[in-house]
C-alpha positions as CSV (number, residue, x, y, z in Angstrom):
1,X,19.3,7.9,7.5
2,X,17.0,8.0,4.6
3,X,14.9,5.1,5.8
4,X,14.6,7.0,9.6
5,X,13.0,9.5,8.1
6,X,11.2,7.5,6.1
7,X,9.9,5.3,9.3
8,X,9.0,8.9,11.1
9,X,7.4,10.2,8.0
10,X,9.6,13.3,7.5
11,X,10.5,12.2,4.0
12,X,12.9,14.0,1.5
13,X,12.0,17.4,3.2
14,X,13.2,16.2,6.6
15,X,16.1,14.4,5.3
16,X,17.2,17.7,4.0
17,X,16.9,19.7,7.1
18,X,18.4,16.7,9.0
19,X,21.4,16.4,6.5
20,X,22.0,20.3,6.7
21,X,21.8,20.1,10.0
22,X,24.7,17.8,10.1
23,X,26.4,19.5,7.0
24,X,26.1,15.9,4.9
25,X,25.0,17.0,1.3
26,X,22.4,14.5,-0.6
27,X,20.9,15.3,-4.1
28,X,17.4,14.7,-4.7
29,X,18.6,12.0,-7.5
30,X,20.6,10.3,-4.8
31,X,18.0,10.7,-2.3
32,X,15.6,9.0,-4.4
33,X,17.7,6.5,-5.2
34,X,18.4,5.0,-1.8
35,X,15.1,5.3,-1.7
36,X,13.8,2.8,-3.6
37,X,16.8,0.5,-2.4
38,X,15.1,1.2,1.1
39,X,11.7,0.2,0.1
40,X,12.7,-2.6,-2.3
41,X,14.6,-4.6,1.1
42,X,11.4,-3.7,2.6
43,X,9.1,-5.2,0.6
44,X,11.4,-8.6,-0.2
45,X,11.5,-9.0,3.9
46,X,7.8,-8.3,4.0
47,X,6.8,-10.8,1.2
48,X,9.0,-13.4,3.6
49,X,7.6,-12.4,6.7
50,X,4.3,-13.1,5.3
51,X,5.1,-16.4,3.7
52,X,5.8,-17.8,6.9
53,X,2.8,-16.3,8.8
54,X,0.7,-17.8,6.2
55,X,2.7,-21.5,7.2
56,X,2.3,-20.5,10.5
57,X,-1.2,-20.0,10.2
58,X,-1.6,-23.6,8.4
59,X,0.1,-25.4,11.3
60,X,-3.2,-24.4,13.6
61,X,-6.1,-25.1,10.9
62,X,-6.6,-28.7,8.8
63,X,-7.4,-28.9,5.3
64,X,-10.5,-30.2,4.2
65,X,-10.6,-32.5,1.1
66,X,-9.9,-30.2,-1.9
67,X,-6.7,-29.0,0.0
68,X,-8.2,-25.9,1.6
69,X,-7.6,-24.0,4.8
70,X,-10.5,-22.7,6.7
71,X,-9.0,-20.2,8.4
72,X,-10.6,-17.6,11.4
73,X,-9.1,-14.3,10.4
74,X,-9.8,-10.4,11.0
75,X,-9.9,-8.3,8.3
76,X,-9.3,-4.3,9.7
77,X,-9.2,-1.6,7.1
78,X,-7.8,1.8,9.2
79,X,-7.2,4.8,7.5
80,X,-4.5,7.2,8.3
81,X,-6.5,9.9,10.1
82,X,-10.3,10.1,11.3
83,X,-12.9,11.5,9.9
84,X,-12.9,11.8,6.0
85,X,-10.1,13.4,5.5
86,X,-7.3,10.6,5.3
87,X,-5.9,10.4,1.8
88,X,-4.1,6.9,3.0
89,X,-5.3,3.6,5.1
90,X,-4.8,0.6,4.9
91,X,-6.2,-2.9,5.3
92,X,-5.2,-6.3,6.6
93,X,-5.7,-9.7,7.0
94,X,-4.9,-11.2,10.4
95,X,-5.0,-15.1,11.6
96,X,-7.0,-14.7,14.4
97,X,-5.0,-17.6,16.8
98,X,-1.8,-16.3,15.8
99,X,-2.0,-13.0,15.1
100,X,0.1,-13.4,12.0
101,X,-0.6,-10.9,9.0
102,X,-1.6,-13.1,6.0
103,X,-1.9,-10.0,3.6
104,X,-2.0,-6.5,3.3
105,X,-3.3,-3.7,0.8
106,X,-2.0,-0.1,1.0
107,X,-5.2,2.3,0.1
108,X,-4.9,5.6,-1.4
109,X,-8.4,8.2,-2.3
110,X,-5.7,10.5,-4.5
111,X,-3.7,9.6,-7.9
112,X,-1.4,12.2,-9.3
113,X,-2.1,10.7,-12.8
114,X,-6.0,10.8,-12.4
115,X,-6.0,14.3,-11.0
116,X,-3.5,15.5,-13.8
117,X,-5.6,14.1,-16.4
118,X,-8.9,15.8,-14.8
119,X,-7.5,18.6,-15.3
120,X,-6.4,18.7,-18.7
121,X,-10.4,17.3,-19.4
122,X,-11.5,20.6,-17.4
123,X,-9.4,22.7,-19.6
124,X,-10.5,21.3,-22.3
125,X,-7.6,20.2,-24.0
126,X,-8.9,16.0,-24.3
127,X,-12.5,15.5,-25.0
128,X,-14.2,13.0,-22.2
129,X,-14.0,10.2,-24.9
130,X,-10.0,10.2,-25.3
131,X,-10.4,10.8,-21.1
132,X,-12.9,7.7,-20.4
133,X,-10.0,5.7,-22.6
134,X,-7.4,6.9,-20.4
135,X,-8.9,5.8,-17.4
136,X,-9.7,2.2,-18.6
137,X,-6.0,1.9,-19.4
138,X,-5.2,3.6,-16.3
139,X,-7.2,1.7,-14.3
140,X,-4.6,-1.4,-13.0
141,X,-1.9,0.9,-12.4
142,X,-4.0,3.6,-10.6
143,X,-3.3,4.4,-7.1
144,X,-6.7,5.3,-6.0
145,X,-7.7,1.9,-3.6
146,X,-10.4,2.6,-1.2
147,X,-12.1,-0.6,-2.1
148,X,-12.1,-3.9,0.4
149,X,-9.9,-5.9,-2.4
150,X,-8.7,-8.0,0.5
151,X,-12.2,-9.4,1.2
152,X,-12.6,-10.6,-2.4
153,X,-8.9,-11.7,-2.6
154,X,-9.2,-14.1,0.0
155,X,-13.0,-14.9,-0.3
156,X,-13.6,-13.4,3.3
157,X,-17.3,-13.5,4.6
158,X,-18.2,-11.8,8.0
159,X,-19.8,-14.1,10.6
């Protein structure tokens, strides 16, 4: 039940109205919890569903002589709604004979962390130095994404 509403994007929210609505009781902990269970068997069947589209994607292209694949692909980047107002997108790289997805980047414009720790700089309480630190240490395990990673990743050029 918890991933359902996590494929429909209800989240905890709709779980608990669904749950009530069937008089099953869930705690936020527990909630949580299957959670991440849900989204860890995700991402080990994604990482092996991508292993094999990149084989896949190998059996249609030869390797020239340093061992490298020269492979057609489309690289899309959507974001969740139109417009600029999408907090969330994402973008992919797709083996154009195949279809196959060779990679994929989830993209975010908002981090709880950054915005938290703007805020404390507004009020005052951390000077911009300490703030400009943070950030640098931040910076690998921020969620704001917006940038075509992908294309650099795979050394993508258009044609």
């Amino acid at each position: 039940m918890v991933y359902s509403t996590m494929d429909v994007g209800l989240g905890r929210n709709g779980f608990s109205t669904l749950a009530g609505n069937m008089s099953l009781k869930c705690s936020y902990k527990d909630y949580l919890k299957h959670q991440a269970m849900v989204i860890e068997n995700v991402q080990t069947k994604v990482k092996q569903v991508m292993k094999r589209s990149v084989e896949a994607a190998k059996h249609h292209y030869a390797a020239d002589e340093d061992g490298i694949y020269n492979v057609r692909v489309i690289f899309d980047g959507p974001w969740q709604k139109r417009g600029h107002t999408s907090l969330l997108g994402v973008e992919a790289v797709i083996e154009a004979e195949t279809g196959c997805v060779l990679d994929y980047k989830v993209l975010s414009k908002f981090c709880e962390a950054c915005t938290k720790r703007e805020n404390i700089l507004k009020s005052g309480k951390i000077s911009k130095r300490d703030f400009d630190q943070w950030k640098s240490n931040h910076e690998s395990e921020c969620l704001k994404k917006t940038t075509k990673a992908l294309l650099v990743k795979w050394k993508l050029q258009q044609r």
